[in-house]
N, C-alpha and C positions, 0 to 999 in steps of 0.2 A: 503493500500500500504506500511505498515512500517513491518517487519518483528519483531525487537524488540519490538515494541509495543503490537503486536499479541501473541508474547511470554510472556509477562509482565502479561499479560491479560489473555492467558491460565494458566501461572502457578499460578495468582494467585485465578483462576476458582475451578482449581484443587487443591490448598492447604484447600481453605474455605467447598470445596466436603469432602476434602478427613480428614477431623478436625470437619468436624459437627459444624461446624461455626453459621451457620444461623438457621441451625435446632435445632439445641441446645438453642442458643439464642433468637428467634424471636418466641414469642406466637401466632401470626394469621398473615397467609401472606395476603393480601387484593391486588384481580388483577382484571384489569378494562372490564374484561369479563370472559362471563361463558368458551370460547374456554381457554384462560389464564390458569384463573385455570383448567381446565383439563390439560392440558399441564403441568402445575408445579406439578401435581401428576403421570401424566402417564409417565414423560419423565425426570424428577427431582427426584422425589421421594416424595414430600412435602405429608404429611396425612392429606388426604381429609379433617379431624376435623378442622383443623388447614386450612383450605383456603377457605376465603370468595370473593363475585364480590360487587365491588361498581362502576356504570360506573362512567367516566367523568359526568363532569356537564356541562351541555350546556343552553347557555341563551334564555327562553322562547317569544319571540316578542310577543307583545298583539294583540288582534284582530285589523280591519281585516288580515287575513293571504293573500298570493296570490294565482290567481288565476288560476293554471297550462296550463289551455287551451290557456291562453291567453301569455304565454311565446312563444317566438322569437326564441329562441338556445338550444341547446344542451349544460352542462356548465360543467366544469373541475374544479377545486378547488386543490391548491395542491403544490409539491412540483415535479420538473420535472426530477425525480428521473429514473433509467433504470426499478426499480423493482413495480413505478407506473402505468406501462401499456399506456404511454400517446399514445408510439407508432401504438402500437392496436386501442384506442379511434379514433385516427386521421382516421386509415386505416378503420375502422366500419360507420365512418359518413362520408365517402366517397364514400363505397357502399351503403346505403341507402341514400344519396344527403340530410344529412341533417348540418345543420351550425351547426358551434360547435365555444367557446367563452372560452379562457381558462386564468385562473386568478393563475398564476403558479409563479417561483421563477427566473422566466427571462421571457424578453420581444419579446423572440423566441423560436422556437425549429426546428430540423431540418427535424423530420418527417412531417411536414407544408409543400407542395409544391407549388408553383404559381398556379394559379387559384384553391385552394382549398377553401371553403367556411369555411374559419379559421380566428378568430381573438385573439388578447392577449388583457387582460383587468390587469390592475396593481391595483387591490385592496387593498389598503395601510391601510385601515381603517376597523373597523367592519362597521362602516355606509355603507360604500364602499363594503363591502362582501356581505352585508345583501341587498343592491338593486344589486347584481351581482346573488346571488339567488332568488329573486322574480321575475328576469327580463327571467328565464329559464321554459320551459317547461317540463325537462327531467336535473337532475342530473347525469351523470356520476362518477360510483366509478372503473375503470378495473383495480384492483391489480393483481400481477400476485403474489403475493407473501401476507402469512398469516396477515392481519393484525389485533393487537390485542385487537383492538375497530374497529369504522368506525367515525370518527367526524364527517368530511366533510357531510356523511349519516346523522348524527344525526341532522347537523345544517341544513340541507336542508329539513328534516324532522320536522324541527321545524318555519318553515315559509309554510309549505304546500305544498313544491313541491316533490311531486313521483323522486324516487333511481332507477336508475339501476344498480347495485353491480355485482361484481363477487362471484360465489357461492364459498367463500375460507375464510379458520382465520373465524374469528370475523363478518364478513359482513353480512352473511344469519341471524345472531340473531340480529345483529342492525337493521334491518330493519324490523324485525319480521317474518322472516321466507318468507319471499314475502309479508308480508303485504302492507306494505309500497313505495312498486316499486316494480321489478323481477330482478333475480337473472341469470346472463349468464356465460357460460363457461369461468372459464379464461385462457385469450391467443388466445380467438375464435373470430376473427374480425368478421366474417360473424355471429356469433351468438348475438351478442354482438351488429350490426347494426339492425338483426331481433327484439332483445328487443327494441331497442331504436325507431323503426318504429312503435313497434305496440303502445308504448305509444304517441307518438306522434300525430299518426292516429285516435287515442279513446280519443274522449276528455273526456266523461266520467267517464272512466276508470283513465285517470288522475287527476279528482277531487276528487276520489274514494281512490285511493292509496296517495293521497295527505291529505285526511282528514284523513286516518287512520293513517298516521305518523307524522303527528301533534298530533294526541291522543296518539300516543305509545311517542312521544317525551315530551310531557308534564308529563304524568304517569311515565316514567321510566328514563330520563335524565334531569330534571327539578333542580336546582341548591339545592331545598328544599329537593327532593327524596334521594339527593346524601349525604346531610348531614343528613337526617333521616340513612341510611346508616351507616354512620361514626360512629354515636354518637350510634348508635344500637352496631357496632364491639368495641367503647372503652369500652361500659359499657360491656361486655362479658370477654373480655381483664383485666381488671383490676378488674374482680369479680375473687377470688377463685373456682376452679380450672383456673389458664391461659388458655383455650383452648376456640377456635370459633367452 
């Protein structure tokens, strides 16, 4: 909303473009997905040589994990953003009559109507986060917009509960492509409440996608995975020739 700030910021977008600033200077860019980097060479310019993925690290809970079928709600995790779709979530678990529990950045939201089957949970704590994901059956990711990891995905995925994600950004490979939950149009309420019915309905099906993203969250966002990573890109980086 500030115009001079937006100025400050394009010019100094475009001075560091237009000076080979970064490219010049910076031996491997390291971005927290594989969408990222493709994006910093298809739409930047960055050389492919030069762009490596390390995801976030997300912290692995030890056994037992939970047990999806036995979750109670639909759960939201997040920030109550216009470009996180919470709009859609509400309007999707209202056509398919299912509860939905959202642990968001206020103790309201306006797309909530009376007699919705909606509640806010104030998870202040990771302890607090981590029984607000065990206590769900079905994660909710509906971004409307690219985003370039999926956390939320990857920490629900790392206690064993099944994603439903918007097929957009970063989300279809956090999750493994469907592995780990299914993927719905985003911005498609009604698509969007058919994923979240069929996991719901398949129990299954949800212990199924639940272990598989507990496997992909262990193997591939595990806090060890991330600094094999790191410590793989410094030594590359500081071996002759500079480049990843």
């Amino acid at each position: 909303g500030s115009l001079p700030e937006s100025l400050g910021y394009a010019l100094r977008s475009a001075s560091a473009r237009h000076f080979g600033l970064y490219g010049r200077h910076v031996a491997c860019f390291l971005a927290c997905s594989a969408h990222l980097r493709d994006y910093l060479v298809a739409r930047v310019g960055i050389d492919p040589a030069r762009a490596r993925v390390a995801t976030p690290p997300v912290r692995i809970p030890p056994e037992p994990v939970a047990d999806p079928s036995a979750g109670e709600y639909v759960a939201y995790a997040g920030r109550f953003a216009p470009e996180k779709g919470v709009e859609v979530l509400v309007e999707a678990c209202r056509i398919a009559g299912l509860p939905l529990r959202l642990a968001g950045s206020a103790p309201a939201h306006p797309a909530v109507r009376p007699g919705d089957d909606a509640a806010f949970v104030m998870a202040g704590t990771p302890e607090e986060l981590a029984a607000f994901y065990r206590g769900a059956r079905v994660v909710a990711v509906p971004s409307l917009f690219a985003e370039t990891f999926g956390v939320v995905a990857a920490e629900a995925m790392s206690h064993g509960v099944p994603v439903v994600a918007s097929a957009l950004g970063a989300l279809p490979a956090t999750i493994g492509d469907g592995a780990a939950g299914l993927l719905a149009r985003p911005g498609d309420a009604a698509d969007l409440a058919a994923r979240l019915r069929r996991v719901w309905d398949d129990a299954d099906l949800a212990r199924r996608l639940g272990r598989e993203g507990r496997r992909i969250a262990g193997a591939d966002y595990a806090p060890g995975a991330h600094l094999r990573r790191l410590l793989e890109t410094y030594r590359i980086v500081t071996a002759p020739p500079a480049s990843c």
